[in-house]
C-alpha positions as CSV (number, residue, x, y, z in Angstrom):
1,X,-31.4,9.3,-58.6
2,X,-33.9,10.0,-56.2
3,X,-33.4,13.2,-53.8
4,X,-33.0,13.6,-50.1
5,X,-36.1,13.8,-48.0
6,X,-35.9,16.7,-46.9
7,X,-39.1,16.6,-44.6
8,X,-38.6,15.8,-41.0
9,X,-42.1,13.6,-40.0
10,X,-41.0,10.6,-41.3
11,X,-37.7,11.0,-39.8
12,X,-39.6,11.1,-36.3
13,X,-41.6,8.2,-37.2
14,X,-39.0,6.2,-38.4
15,X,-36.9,7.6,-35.1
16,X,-39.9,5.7,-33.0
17,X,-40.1,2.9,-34.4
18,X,-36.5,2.7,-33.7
19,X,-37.0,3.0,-30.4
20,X,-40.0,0.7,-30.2
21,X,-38.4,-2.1,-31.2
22,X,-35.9,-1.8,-28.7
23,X,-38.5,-1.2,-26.1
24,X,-39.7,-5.0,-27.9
25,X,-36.1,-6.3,-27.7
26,X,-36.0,-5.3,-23.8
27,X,-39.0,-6.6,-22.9
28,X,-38.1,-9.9,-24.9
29,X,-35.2,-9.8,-23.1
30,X,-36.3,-9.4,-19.7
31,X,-39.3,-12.7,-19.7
32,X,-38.0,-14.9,-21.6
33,X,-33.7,-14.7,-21.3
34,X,-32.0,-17.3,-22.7
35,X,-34.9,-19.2,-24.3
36,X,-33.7,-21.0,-27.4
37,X,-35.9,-19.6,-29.6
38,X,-34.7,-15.6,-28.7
39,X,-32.2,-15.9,-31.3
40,X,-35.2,-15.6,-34.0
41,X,-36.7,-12.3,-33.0
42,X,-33.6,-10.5,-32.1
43,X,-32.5,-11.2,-35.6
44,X,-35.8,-10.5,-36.9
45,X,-35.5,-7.0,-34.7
46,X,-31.8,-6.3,-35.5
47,X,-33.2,-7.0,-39.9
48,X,-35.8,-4.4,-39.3
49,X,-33.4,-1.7,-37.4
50,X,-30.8,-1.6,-40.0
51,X,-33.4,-1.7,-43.2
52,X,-35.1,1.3,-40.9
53,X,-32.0,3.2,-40.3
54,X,-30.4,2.6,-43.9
55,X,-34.1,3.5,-45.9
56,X,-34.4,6.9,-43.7
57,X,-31.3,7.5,-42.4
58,X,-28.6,6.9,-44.6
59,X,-30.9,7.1,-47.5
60,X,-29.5,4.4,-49.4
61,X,-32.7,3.4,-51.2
62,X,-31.7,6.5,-53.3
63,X,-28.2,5.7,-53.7
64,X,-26.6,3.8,-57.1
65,X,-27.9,0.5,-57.5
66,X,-24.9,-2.0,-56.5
67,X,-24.2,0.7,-53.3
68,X,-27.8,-0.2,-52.0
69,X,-27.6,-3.9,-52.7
70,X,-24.2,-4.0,-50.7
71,X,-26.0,-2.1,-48.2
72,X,-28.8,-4.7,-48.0
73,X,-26.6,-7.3,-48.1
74,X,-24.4,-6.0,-45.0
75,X,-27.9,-5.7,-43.4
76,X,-29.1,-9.2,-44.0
77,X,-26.0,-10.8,-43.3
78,X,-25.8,-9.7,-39.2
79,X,-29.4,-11.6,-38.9
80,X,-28.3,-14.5,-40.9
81,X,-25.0,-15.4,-39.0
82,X,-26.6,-14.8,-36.1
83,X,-29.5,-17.4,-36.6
84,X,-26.6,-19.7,-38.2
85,X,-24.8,-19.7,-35.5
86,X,-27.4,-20.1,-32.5
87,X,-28.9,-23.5,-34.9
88,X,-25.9,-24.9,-35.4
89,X,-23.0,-23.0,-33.4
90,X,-23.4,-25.6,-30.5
């Protein structure tokens, strides 16, 4: 079992990024609205956040094995539905 990072830099990096890709998700947002293909790179955006926040955050890469593949899971499944659901929700 690995142990917490107890080291604050990547923390802030990882913090940024965060709020990058919301800066990203905004601006996307903003020019382009309801274009049909948004659905792809809000999903993409929304995949990125949650593996972000549950890496070095919740720390779940160092948690036991099925814990961070239900974790993953949860976090790929938001993206997936979403992208299901703006192809063929109509």
């Amino acid at each position: 079992m690995n142990r917490p990072n107890s080291k604050i830099s990547p923390l802030v990096i990882a913090w940024l990024g965060l709020l990058v890709l919301t800066l990203v998700s905004l601006v996307l947002g903003n020019r382009f609205g309801h274009a049909s293909w948004m659905p792809l790179p809000v999903a993409a955006i929304i995949w990125i956040k949650g593996t972000v926040v549950s890496s070095y955050f919740i720390e779940s890469n160092g948690a036991h094995p099925l814990i961070a593949w239900i974790v993953r899971a949860f976090i790929a499944f938001v993206p997936a539905v979403l992208v299901l659901f703006a192809l063929f929700g109509r």
